[in-house]
DRENLUMVEX-780985 format. One record per residue (C-alpha): x, y, z negated. Coordinates in steps of 0.25 Angstrom, whole numbers, padded with zeros to 4 digits, always signed. Example, Ala and Ser with C-alpha at 12.3 -4.5 7.8 and 13.67 -1.06 7.14 Angstrom:
+0049-0018-0031;+0055-0004-0029;
//
This chain:
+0000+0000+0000;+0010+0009-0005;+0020+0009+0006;+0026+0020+0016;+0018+0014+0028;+0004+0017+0021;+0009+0031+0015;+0013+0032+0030;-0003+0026+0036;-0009+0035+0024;-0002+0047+0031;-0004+0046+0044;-0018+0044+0041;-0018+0058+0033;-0012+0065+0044;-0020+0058+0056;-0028+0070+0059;-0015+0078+0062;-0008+0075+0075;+0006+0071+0074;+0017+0075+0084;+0030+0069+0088;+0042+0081+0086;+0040+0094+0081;+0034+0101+0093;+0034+0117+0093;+0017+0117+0095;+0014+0108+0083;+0008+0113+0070;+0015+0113+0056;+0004+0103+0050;+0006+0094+0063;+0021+0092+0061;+0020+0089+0047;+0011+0078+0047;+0018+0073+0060;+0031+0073+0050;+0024+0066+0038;+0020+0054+0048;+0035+0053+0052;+0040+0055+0039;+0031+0048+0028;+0040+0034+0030;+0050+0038+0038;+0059+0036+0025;+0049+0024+0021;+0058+0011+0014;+0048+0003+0010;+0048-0006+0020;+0062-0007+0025;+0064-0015+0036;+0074-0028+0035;+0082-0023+0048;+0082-0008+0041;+0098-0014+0034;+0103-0019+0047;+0098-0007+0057;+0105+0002+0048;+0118-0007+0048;+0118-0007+0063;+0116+0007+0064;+0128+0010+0055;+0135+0001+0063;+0133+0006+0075;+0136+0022+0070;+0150+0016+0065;+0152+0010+0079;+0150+0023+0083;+0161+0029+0073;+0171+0019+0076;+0169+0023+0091;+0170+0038+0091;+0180+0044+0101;+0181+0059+0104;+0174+0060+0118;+0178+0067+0131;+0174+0082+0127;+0170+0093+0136;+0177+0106+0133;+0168+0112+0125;+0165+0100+0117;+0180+0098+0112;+0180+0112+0109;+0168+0109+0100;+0177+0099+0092;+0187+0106+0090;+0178+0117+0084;+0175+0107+0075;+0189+0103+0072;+0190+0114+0068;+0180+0118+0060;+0183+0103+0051;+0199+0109+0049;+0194+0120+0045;+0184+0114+0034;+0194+0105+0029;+0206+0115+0030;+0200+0127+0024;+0211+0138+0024;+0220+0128+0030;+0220+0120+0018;+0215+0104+0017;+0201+0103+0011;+0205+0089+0007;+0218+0089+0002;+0218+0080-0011;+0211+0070-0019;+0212+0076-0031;+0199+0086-0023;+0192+0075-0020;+0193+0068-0035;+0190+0081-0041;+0175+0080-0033;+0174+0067-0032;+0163+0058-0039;+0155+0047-0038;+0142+0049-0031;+0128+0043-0036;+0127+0031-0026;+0135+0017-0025;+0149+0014-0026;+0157+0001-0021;+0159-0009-0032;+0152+0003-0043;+0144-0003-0055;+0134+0009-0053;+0131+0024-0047;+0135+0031-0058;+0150+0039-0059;+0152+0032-0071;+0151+0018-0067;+0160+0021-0053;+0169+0028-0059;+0170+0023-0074;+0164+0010-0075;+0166+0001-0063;+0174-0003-0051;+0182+0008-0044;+0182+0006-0028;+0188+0011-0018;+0195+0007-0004;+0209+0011-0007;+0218+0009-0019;+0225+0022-0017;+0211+0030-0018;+0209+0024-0031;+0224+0028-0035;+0219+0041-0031;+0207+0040-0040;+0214+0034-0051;+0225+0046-0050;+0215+0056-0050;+0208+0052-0062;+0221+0050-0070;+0222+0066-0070;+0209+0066-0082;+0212+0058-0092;+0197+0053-0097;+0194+0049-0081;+0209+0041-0080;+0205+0033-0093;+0191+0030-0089;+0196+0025-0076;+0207+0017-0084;+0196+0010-0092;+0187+0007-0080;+0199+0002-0070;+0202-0008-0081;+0190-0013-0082;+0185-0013-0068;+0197-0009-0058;+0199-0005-0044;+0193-0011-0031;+0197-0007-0017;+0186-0011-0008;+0187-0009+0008;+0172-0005+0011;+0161+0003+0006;+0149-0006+0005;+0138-0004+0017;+0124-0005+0013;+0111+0000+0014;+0100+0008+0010;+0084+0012+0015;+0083+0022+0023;+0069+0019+0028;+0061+0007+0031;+0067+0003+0046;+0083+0006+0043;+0093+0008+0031;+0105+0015+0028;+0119+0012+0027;+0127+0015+0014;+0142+0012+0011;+0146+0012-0004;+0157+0017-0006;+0170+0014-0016;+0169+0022-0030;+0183+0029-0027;+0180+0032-0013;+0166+0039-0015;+0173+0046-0028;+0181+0052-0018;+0173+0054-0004;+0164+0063-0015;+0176+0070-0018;+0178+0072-0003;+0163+0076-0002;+0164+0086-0013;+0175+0093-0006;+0169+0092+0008;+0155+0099+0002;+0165+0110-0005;+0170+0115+0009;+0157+0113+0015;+0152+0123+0006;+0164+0133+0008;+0165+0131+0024;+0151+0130+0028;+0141+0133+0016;+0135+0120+0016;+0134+0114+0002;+0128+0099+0002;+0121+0102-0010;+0112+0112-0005;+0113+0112+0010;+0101+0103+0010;+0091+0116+0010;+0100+0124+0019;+0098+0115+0029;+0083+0115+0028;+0084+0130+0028;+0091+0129+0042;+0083+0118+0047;+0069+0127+0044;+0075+0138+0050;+0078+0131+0062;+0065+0124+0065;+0059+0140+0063;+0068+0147+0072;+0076+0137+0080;+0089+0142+0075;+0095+0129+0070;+0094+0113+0074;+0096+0102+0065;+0104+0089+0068;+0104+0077+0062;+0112+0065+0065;+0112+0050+0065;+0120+0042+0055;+0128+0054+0052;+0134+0051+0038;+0140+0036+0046;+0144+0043+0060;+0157+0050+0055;+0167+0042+0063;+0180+0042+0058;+0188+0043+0073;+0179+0056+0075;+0184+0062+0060;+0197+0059+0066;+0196+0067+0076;+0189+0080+0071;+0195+0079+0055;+0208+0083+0052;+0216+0072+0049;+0218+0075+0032;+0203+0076+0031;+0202+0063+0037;+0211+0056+0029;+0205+0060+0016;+0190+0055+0022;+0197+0040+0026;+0203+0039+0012;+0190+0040+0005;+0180+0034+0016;+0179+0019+0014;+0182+0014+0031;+0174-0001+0028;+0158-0004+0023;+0155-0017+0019;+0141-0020+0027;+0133-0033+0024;+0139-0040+0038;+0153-0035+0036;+0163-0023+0034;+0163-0011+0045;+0173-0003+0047;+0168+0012+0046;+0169+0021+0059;+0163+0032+0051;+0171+0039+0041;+0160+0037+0029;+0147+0030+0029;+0133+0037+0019;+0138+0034+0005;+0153+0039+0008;+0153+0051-0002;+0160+0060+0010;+0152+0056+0020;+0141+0065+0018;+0150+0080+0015;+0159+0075+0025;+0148+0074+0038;+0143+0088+0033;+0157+0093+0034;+0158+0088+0049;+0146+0094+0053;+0146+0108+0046;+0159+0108+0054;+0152+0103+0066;+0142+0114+0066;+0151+0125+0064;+0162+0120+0076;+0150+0123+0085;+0146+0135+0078;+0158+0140+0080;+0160+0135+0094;+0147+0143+0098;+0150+0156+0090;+0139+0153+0081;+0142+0157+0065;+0143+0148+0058;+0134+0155+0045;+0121+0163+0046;+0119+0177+0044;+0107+0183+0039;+0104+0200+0040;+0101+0207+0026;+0091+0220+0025;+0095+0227+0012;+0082+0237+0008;+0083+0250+0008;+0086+0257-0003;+0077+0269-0009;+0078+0278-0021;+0068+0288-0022;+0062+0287-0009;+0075+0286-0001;+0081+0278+0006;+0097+0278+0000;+0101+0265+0007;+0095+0260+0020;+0094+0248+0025;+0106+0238+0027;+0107+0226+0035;+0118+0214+0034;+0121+0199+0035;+0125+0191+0026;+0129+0175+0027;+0116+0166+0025;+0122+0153+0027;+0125+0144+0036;+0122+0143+0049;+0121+0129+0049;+0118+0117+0040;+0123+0103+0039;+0121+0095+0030;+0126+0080+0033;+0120+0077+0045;+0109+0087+0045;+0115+0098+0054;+0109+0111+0056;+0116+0122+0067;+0111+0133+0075;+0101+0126+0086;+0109+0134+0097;+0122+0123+0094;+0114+0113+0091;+0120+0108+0104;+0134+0109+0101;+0133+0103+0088;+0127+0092+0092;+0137+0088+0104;+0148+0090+0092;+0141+0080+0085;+0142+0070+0096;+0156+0071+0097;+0158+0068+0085;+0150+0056+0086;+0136+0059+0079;+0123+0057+0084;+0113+0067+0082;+0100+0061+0078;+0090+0069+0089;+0076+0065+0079;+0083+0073+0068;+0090+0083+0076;+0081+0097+0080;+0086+0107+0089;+0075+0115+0097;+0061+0115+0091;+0054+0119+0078;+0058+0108+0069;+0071+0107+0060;+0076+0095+0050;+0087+0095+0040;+0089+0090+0027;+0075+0086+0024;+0069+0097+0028;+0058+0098+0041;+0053+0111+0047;+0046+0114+0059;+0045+0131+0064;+0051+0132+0048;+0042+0125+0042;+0045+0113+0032;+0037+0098+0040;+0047+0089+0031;+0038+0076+0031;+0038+0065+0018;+0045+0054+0019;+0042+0042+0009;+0052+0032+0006;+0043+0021-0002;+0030+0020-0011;+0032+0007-0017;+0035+0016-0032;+0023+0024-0038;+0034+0034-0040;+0037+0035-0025;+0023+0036-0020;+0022+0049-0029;+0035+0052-0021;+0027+0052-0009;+0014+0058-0014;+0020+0070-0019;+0028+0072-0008;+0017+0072+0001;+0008+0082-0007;+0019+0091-0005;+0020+0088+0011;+0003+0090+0010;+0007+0104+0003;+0015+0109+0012;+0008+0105+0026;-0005+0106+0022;-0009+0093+0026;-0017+0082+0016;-0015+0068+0015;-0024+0063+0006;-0023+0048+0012;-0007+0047+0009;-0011+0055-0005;-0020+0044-0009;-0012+0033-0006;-0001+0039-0014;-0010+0042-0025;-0014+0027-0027;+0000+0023-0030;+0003+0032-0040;-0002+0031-0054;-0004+0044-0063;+0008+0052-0064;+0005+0066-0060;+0017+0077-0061;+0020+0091-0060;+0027+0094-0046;+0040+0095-0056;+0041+0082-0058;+0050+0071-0050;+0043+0068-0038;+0043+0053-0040;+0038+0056-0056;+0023+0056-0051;+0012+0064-0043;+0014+0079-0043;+0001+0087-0045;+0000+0100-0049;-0006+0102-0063;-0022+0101-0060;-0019+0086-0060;-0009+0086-0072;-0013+0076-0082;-0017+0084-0092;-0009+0080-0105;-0002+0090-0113;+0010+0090-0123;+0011+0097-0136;+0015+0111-0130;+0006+0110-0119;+0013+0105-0107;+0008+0095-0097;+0010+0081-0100;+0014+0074-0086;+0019+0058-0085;+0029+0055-0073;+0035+0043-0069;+0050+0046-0071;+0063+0037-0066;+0068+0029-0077;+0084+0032-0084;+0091+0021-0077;+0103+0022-0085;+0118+0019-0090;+0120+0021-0104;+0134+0021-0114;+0134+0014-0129;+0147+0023-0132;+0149+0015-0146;+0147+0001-0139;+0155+0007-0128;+0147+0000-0118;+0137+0007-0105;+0124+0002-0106;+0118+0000-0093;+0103-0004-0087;+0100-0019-0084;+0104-0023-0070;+0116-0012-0069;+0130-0018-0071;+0137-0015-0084;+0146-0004-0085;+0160-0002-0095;+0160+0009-0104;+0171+0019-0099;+0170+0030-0110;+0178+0040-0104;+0172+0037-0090;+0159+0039-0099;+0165+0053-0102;+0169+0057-0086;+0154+0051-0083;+0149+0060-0092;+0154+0074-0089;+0151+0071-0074;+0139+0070-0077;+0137+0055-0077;+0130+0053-0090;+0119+0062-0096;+0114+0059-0110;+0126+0046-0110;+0117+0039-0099;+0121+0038-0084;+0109+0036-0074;+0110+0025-0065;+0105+0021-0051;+0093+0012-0052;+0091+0001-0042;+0077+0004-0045;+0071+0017-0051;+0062+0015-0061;+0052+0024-0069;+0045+0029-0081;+0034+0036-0086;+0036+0049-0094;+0030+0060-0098;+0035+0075-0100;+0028+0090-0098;+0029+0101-0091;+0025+0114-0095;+0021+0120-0081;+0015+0108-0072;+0015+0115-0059;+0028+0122-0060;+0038+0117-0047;+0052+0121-0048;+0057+0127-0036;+0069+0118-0034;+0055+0106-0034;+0047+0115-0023;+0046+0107-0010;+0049+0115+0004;+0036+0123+0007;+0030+0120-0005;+0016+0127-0009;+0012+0122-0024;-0003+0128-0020;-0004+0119-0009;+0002+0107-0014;-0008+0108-0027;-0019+0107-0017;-0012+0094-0010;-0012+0088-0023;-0026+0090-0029;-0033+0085-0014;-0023+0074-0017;-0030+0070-0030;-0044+0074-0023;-0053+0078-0035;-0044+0077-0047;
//
C-alpha cells in the first residue's frame, strides 16, 4: 500500500486535470510545469523497490568510465582550441603557485587540516574519529605514508602516546586497494563507493582542506556556502538568459590521471598519486583506476571544483569576459534643510562571481557556454544534455529548479515503508501544494492513513511528525502555559566510557573498542564526545516517542523557511488537508 508507485498513481490522479508537457517550453504556464515536474519527480529517487540488476548496471558503468580514463590521449586541436588549453594551464599554475610559490608544499599543511570524515574507513572498527584514529586498525597503501603520520603525531606529546597504546594493540596494515562497493541511488541502478585507507582519507581531507582555502581566496567559491549561490545564478539565468548551467556525467569518476598529467604541473601531481589509492577491490576482481580518485576519496570532491572553476575562467579569460560581477550603486541625496548639499553618486562595487561551480554543477555566462563545453570535452567529460540548460527559461543547480525565475523544484520520495518517512513525504508535499497553488488531496489522504498522531510545529524535524499549524495542535499545556507537543525522535545510538573500569562500552552488535585514555582526551577537544558519549552510525535508525513544549507553536526560523514559502497559504493547504477538523 505504502510504496512509491502508489504515492506516484495517487499523484497522478490528483493532478490528472492539469496537462502535462515534455521540457520547459516558453508558452506553458507556471501551474503546468510544476505539476509536469511533481510527476517526473515523485519516484525518481524511489528505493523501495531496487532492481536485482541495479548492482551490476552501476558496476558496468563504472567500468566503462574508467576504460574511458585509461584511454584519454590529448586529440588533434585546432588552433583556437590548443590555445584554450593552454588558458587553462595557466590558470591551474597560477592556482597552485600563487605568487609563484607552491600551494602544496609539505605535509605538515595537510596534517594540520586533515581529519577523518564521517563515512567508512578500510579495516576501521567504526565511523567515528575516535575509533579510526585511537581504537582500531590503522591503514594505508604505503608504509612511508604511515612514517609520515607516525612522525607527525610525534611532535604532540598526548597524540604520539595514544598512537603508541593503540599501535601496540592493533598495529599497522598496508593494503593495495580501496574496497568497491555500492549504495542505492534509485530503484533501477546503484552507486559505486570505494573506502578508503584511514591514513590516506586522513590526508586526501588535508588536501581537501587546503584546496577549498584557495578556492576561497582565488575564486570566492567557498564549498560551505556555495550551494545557495549557485541557486541565485541558476534563478537568475532562467529569468534573464544570462547564465547556463551544466551538469556532467560521472563527474566525480572521469578525472583520468593521463589528462592530469597533462594540464597539472608536475609537483601537484605527485602529491594527489601519493594520497590516492591506484586499485579498488570489486566483488569480480581488482581494477586498476584510470581515474585519479573514485566518490568516497576525501579530495575528490574540492579537487573537481578546482578543475572546473579553472575551466570556466580559462575561457573567460579567452573571450575577455570578467571574471567577477559588478553591480551600480545610487547613493540618495543628501538634504539638510530643504537643500540638497550632496547630490547623487553613482559607483560599482564587486557582487560576486560571475560564475558558479560547484563540483560538477557548472554555471558560466550563457554566451560561453560553447567554449566551455568544447574544453570539457577535451579533457574528456561528457556533459549530460538532460541536466544541462542553455537557451530557454528553465535553470538547474544545486537543487534548486526555476522557470522565468520562479522556483518549479519537484518532491522526490525515496521510501515509505517508515511511519517516519511518509511524514517526510507529507509535509514536504503540503509545502509543494503551498507554494504552486495546487491540491492534492488523493496523495494527502493516502499519506495520512499511514501516520498515526503525532502532530508538530513547523519547527520540528521534519521526520518527527506531521507539521500543522496550531488550530490543530493538540491542546495540552505545561505548567507555564506552553503547548504540549509528542514527536517521534531518532533514538541516542551511542558509545559510552567506564573511566574507573577503564573500558568503552558499546551498543549490542558493534564491535568492542579498547580504551585509549589519551585518544579519549584528542577525541574530545575535536569535538568527538559531547556529554562523555560518541554518536555512532546505526545500521538502522530507530526512534522514540517524547515530549517537549514550545512557547510560540507557529514561530519558523528563517534558517527552516522553504524557498517561496508563504505561511498563510501553506495554513490553508494544511487545514483542507484535515478537511473539517
Amino acid at each position: 500500500m505504502f510504496s512509491s508507485a502508489a504515492l506516484s498513481k495517487a499523484i497522478h490522479f490528483d493532478l490528472s486535470h492539469i496537462p502535462d508537457v515534455d521540457g520547459y517550453p516558453f508558452d506553458v504556464d507556471l501551474r503546468t510545469i510544476n505539476a509536469s515536474v511533481l510527476r517526473r519527480t515523485i519516484a525518481k529517487k524511489a528505493t523501495d523497490a531496487i532492481d536485482p540488476g541495479a548492482d551490476a548496471l552501476a558496476y558496468e558503468k563504472f567500468l566503462e568510465v574508467n576504460r574511458r580514463c585509461h584511454s584519454w590521449y590529448l586529440q588533434n586541436l585546432q588552433e583556437w582550441e590548443a590555445e584554450l588549453l593552454g588558458e587553462l594551464k595557466q590558470q591551474l599554475y597560477q592556482f597552485f603557485y600563487p605568487s609563484g610559490d607552491p600551494l602544496l608544499a609539505s605535509f605538515g599543511q595537510f596534517a594540520d587540516r586533515g581529519r577523518t570524515g564521517p563515512g567508512s574507513s578500510l579495516g576501521s572498527r567504526g565511523t567515528d574519529l575516535y575509533t579510526k584514529l585511537f581504537s582500531g586498525d590503522l591503514t594505508t597503501t604505503s608504509r612511508s605514508l604511515y612514517d609520515v603520520y607516525r612522525s607527525y603525531v610525534g611532535g604532540f606529546p598526548r597524540w604520539h602516546s595514544a598512537e603508541v597504546s593503540r599501535a601496540a594493540k592493533y598495529g599497522v596494515h598496508v593494503v593495495e586497494c580501496s574496497r568497491l562497493s555500492f549504495v542505492p541511488k534509485n530503484n533501477s541502478i546503484s552507486r559505486v563507493i570505494c573506502t578508503e585507507p584511514v591514513v590516506n582519507m586522513f590526508f586526501q581531507l588535508g588536501l581537501g582542506e587546503v584546496l577549498g582555502d584557495r578556492l576561497r581566496s582565488r575564486f570566492g567559491i567557498d564549498l560551505a556556502t556555495q550551494q545557495p549561490k549557485n541557486r541565485r545564478l541558476a534563478r537568475l539565468g532562467s529569468r534573464t538568459g544570462s547564465f547556463s548551467t551544466i551538469d556532467l556525467e560521472s563527474a566525480s569518476d572521469s578525472l583520468s590521471m593521463w589528462m592530469l598529467r597533462e594540464v597539472l604541473p608536475p609537483s601537484v601531481l605527485s602529491w594527489l598519486e601519493l594520497f590516492r589509492t591506484p586499485r579498488a577491490r570489486a566483488p569480480k576482481g581488482v581494477v586498476e583506476l584510470g581515474m585519479v580518485s573514485t566518490m568516497g576519496n576525501g579530495f575528490t570532491f574540492p579537487l573537481q571544483t578546482v578543475l572546473f572553476s579553472c575551466v570556466v575562467a580559462a575561457v573567460y579569460r579567452y573571450l575577455g569576459v570578467k571574471t567577477w560581477r559588478k553591480q551600480t550603486v545610487r547613493s540618495r541625496p543628501v538634504l539638510m534643510a530643504g537643500t540638497v548639499i550632496a547630490s547623487t553618486k553613482t559607483r560599482s562595487i564587486t557582487k560576486g562571481p560571475n560564475f558558479g561551480v560547484f563540483g560538477d554543477d557548472i554555471i558560466c555566462r550563457s554566451e560561453t557556454t560553447r567554449w566551455v563545453v568544447r574544453l570539457l570535452e577535451i579533457l574528456g567529460f561528457k556533459v549530460n544534455a538532460a541536466k544541462s540548460f542553455v537557451e530557454g527559461p528553465f535553470r538547474e543547480s544545486c537543487g534548486g529548479d526555476y522557470f522565468k525565475g520562479t522556483a518549479v523544484r519537484g518532491v522526490y520520495v525515496k521510501d515509505l515503508s517508515t511511519q517516519e518517512s511518509r511524514c517526510i513525504a507529507f509535509n514536504n508535499l503540503q509545502v509543494w501544494s503551498a507554494r504552486t497553488g495546487i491540491s492534492l488531496p488523493l496523495s494527502s489522504d493516502l499519506l495520512l492513513r499511514g501516520i498515526r498522531g503525532m502532530r508538530i510545529p513547523f519547527s520540528s524535524p521534519i521526520d518527527a511528525g506531521i507539521r500543522v499549524p496550531s488550530q490543530l495542535a493538540p491542546r495540552s499545556y505545561d505548567k507555564n502555559g506552553s503547548l504540549k507537543l509528542k514527536a517521534r525522535l531518532v533514538k541516542d545510538y551511542v558509545m559510552r566510557f567506564d573511566d574507573e573500569q577503564e573500558q568503552v562500552i558499546v551498543p549490542r552488535g558493534e564491535k568492542s573498542r579498547a580504551y585509549n585514555a589519551d585518544g579519549l582526551l584528542l577525541a574530545f577537544l575535536k569535538g568527538d564526545i559531547r556529554r562523555g558519549k560518541v554518536g555512532l552510525r546505526s545500521p538502522i535508525q530507530l526512534y522514540r516517542t517524547k515530549w517537549s513544549v514550545t512557547p510560540n507553536w507557529d514561530h519558523v526560523p528563517r534558517v527552516q523557511r522553504p524557498e517561496s514559502f508563504c505561511w498563510r497559504r501553506w495554513v490553508t493547504v494544511v487545514l483542507n488537508a484535515f478537511g473539517s477538523e
